[in-house]
Structure formats: C-alpha cells, structure tokens
C-alpha positions as CSV (number, residue, x, y, z in Angstrom):
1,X,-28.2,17.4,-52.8
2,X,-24.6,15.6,-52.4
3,X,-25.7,12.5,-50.4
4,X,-23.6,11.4,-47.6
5,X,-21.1,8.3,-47.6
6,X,-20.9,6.8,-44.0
7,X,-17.7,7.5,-42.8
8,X,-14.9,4.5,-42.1
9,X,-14.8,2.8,-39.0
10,X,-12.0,4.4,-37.0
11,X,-12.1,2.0,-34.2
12,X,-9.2,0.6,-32.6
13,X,-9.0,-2.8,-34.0
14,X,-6.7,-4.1,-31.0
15,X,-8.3,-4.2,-27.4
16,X,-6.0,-6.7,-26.0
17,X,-4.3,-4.3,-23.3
18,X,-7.1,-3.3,-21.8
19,X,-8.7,-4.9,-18.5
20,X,-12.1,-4.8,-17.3
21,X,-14.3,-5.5,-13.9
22,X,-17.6,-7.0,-13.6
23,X,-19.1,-6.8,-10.4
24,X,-22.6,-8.2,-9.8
25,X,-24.9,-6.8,-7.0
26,X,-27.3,-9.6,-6.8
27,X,-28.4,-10.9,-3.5
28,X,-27.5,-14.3,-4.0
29,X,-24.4,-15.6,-3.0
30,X,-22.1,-17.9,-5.1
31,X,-22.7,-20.3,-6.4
32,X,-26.5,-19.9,-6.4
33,X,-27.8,-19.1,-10.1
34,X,-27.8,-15.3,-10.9
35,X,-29.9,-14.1,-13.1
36,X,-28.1,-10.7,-13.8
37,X,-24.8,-12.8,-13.9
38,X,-25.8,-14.6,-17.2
39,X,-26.8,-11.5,-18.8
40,X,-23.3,-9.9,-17.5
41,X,-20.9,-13.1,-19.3
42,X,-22.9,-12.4,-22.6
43,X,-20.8,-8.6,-22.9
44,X,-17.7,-10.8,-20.9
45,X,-17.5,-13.2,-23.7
46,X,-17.8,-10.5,-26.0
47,X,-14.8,-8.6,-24.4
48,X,-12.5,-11.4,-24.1
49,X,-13.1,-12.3,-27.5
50,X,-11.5,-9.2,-28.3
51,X,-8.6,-10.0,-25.9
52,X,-9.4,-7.5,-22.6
53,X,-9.0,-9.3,-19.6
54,X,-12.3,-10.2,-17.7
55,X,-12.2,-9.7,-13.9
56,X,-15.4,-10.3,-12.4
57,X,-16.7,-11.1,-8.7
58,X,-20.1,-11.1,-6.9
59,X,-19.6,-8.2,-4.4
60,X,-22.3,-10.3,-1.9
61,X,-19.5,-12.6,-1.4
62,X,-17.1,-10.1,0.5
63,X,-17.7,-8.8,3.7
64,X,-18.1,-5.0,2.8
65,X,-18.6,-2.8,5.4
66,X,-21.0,-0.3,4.7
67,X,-19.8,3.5,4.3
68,X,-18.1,5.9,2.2
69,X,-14.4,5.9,3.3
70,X,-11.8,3.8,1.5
71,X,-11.2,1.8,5.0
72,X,-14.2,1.4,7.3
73,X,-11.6,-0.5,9.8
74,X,-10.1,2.9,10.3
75,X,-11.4,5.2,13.2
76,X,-13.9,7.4,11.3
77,X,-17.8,8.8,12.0
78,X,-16.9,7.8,15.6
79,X,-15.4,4.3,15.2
80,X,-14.3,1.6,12.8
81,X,-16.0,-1.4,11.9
82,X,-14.5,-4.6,13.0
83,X,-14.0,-5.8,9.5
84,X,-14.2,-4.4,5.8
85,X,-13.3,-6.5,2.5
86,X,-13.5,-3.5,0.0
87,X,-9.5,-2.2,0.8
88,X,-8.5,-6.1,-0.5
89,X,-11.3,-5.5,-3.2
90,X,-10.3,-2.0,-4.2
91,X,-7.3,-2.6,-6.5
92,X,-9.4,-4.7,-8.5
93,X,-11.5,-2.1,-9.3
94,X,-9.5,1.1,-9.3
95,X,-6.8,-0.2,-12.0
96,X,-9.3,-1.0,-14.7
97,X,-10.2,0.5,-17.6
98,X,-13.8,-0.9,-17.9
99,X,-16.0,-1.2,-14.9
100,X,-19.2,-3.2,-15.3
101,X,-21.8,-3.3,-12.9
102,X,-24.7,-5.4,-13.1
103,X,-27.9,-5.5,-10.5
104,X,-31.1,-7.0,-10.2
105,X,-34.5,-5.3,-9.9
106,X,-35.8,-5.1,-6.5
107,X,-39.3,-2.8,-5.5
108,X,-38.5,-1.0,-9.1
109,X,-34.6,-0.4,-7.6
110,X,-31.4,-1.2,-7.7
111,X,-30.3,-3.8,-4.9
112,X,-28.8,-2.6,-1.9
113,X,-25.4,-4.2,-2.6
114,X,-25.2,-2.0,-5.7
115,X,-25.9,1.1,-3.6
116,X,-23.2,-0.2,-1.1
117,X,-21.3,-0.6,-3.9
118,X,-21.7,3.0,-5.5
119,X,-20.8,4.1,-1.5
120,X,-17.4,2.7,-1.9
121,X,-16.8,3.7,-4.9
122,X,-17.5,7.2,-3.9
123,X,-15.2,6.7,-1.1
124,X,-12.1,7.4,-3.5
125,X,-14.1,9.9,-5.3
126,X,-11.7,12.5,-3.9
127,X,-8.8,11.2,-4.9
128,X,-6.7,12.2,-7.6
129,X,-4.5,10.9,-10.8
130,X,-0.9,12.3,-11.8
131,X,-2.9,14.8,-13.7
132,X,-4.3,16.0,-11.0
133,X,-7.7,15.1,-11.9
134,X,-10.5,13.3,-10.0
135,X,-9.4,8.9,-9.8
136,X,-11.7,7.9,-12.2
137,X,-10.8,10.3,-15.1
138,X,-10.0,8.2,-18.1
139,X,-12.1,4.9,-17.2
140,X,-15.6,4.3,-18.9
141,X,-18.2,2.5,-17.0
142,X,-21.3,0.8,-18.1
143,X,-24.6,-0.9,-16.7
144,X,-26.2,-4.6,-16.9
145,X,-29.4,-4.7,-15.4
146,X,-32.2,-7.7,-14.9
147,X,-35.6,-8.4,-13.4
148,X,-39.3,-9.4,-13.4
149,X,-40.8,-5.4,-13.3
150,X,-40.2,-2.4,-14.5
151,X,-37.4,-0.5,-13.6
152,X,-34.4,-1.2,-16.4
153,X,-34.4,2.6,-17.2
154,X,-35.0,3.8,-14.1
155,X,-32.5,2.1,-12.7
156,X,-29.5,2.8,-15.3
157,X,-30.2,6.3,-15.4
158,X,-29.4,6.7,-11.5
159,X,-26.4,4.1,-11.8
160,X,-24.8,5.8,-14.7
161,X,-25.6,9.4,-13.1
162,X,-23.6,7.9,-10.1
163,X,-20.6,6.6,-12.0
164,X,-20.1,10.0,-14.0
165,X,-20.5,11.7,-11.0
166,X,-17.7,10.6,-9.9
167,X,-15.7,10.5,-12.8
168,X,-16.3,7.9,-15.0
169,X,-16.9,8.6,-18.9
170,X,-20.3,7.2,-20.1
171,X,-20.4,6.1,-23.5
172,X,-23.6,5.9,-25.7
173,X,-26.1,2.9,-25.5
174,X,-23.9,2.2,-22.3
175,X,-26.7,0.2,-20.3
176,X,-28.9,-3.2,-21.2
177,X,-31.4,-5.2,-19.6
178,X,-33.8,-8.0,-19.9
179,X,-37.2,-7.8,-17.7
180,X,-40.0,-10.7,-17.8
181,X,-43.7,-10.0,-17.4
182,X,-44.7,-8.0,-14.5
183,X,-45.1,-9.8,-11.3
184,X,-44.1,-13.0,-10.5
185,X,-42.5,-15.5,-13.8
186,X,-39.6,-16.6,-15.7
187,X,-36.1,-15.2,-15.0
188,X,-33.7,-14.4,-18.0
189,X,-31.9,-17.6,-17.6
190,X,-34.8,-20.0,-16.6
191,X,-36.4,-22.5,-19.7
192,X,-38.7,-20.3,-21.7
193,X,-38.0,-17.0,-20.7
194,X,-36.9,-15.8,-24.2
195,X,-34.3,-13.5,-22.1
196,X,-31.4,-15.2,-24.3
197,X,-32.7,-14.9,-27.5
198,X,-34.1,-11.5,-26.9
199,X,-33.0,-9.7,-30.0
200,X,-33.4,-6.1,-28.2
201,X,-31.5,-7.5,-25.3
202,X,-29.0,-9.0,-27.1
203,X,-28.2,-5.5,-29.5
204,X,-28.2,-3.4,-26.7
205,X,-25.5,-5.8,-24.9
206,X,-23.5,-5.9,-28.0
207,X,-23.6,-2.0,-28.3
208,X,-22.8,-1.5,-25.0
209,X,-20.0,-3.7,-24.7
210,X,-18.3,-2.7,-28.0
211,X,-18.9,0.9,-27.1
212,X,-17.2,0.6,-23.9
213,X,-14.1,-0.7,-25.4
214,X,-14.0,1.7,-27.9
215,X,-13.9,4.7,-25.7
216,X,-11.7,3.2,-23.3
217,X,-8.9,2.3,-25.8
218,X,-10.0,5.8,-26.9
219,X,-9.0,6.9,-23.3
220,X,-6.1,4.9,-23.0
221,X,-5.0,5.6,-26.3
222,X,-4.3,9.5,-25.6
223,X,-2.6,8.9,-22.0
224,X,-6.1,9.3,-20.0
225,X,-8.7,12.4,-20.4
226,X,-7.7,15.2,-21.7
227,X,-6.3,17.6,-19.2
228,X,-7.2,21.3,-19.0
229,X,-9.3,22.6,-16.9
230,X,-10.2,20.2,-14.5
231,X,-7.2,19.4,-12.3
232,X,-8.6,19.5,-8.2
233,X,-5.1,19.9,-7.4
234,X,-5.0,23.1,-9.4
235,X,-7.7,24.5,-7.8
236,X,-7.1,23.8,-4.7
237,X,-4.2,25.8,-5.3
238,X,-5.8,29.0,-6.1
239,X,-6.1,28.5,-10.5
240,X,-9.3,29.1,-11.7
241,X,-9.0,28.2,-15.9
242,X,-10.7,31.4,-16.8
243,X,-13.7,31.4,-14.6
244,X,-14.5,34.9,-14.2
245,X,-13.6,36.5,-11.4
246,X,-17.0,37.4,-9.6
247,X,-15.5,40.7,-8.6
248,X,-15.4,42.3,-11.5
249,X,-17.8,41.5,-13.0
C-alpha cells in the first residue's frame, strides 16, 4: 500500500484585504468586564496579526429596536418605533467579509441580544448581490461562545444554523467556547479560572479563526460564491436551473 504524503498547504498567505466584525451579545454594557469579550480579542489578535481589519462593537450599547426589517423607524407591522440604531450599525456589518458573533450562556441559551441580533440580520435576508444571489453570499461567519453551564454546543449549532440560513458560508471547527463548572464560579477572565490557558479552548479559537480567513479569502479570491443556480432574481423571473418540471413528470 502507497502511503499518503499530506498534501501542501494551499492557503492564501496574504489576509491583509480582508475586514472582519465582532459583535458581542453580552448583557453588560461597556465598559463593564465581558467575559465573552476576552475570549472574542484572543481570534481578533489572531486576525489582525495577519493584517484583516478588526471592527468590533458590543451590540448592548446601541439602541436596537427589536424586529426584522432593516428600519424599525419606518411604518411597518402597524407602526415604527421611535428610534432604531441598527440602520447606522448596518454598514458595519453588511460590508464585511468575516462576521464574528460571540454570546454568553444564559438558562443553557444564547442571550437575547444575540437573538435580536440574528432578527436584524435576517432583516436583509432578502436582499440581493450583483449576482443576483441572497446579501450574504460570499461572507463566512463564525461563533465565540462563554459561560458557567452547559450549553457551548447547543448554542453554536442554532447560531451557525441561523447564519447559513441566511446566507453565510460556515467553515469547519467554526465555533469555540470556554464553560466553568456548573453553577455558580469563576468566569473565563477571572483569577483561576484556567479559561485562558485552556488548551482545548485555545485550539479550537485558533482553528476557528484561521479557518475563517481562509475561506473568506477563498471567497473573496474567486469574485464571491460561485454563481449558478442560486440567483433569487432569476427565479423570480420564471428560471428554474433544471429543476424538473412537476408536470411531466
């Protein structure tokens, strides 16, 4: 039996013009310690090492009205809310290549400002790119996640369900976490925790994070994903890429 040589890296060794968001959903308002936000600047460092620029804000800081329409200030469901931060937010999001989002565990959960979070995003879900295709084709997103209970998996597989679902590419080993005993104890970033030198913790950040800026130069690299089949604007005009027609069948 011929045994196998690993094949060579292929890996863009240049990141440097791609730009990434981190938005943490903790509860805790700057500039009050978060938890999930030292976990998030470990993969930051890591990405602007390799030269993409770092964007990152707590989303509990902005006044983000709740719903899932790009403007909440605009007359919709029956009225508009008197204010909404996410339209002066939005750019900052929408014309990255990496998205980021990091929560803390709450009843075994996500918080509620990454679910109003995944509302808005879902808001421009129906929008489309010069391709045609859905707003988030050619982005990757990934997933930081922190806490004192269960729940890291749990919580990753609904966020990174969510972000495909909408449009984002998902690459492997694209979420990691750091969880303390059960019940109440030590945060990642308080004395003694081991959260920082958490070797598990640590590789799964590292994959993550290089993983994410692989694909997305990947992405970025061929002009966006591949188009073919998968254009809204082209079926909404009436083409159907070979889908058989039900009528003949």
């Amino acid at each position: 039996m011929t045994s196998l040589e690993p094949a060579p890296s292929t890996g863009p060794a240049d990141f440097s013009d791609l730009r990434a968001c981190f938005i943490n959903c903790t509860l805790k308002p700057s500039p009050e310690r978060s938890h999930t936000q030292g976990l998030m600047d470990v993969a930051a460092a890591i990405m602007r090492k390799q030269g993409v620029a770092v964007d990152q804000f707590r989303a509990v800081d902005f006044d983000i009205a709740p719903g899932v329409y790009p403007d909440m200030r605009e007359d919709v469901m029956g009225g508009g809310q008197a204010s909404d931060a996410w339209p002066d937010l939005a750019p900052r999001v929408l014309d990255v290549d990496i998205l980021v989002v990091g929560t803390p565990i709450w009843l075994g959960e996500k918080s509620s400002v990454a679910t109003r979070l995944v509302e808005r995003l879902y808001a421009h879900s129906g929008e489309t790119n010069d391709r045609g295709q859905y707003r988030f084709y050619g982005r990757t997103a990934g997933v930081v996640v922190t806490g004192n209970e269960d729940g890291v998996k749990h919580i990753a597989m609904n966020l990174l369900y969510s972000l495909q679902h909408i449009g984002y590419a998902i690459p492997p080993n694209a979420d990691a976490g750091w969880i303390g005993p059960a019940g109440p104890g030590p945060s990642y970033l308080d004395e003694g925790s081991g959260g920082p030198e958490n070797e598990f913790t640590q590789r799964n950040t590292t994959f993550m994070t290089w993983n994410l800026m692989h694909m997305a130069a990947w992405l970025k690299g061929a002009g966006g994903f591949p188009a073919g089949g998968n254009s809204r604007e082209a079926w909404d005009a009436g083409e159907r890429f070979d889908h058989p027609n039900p009528e003949y069948r």
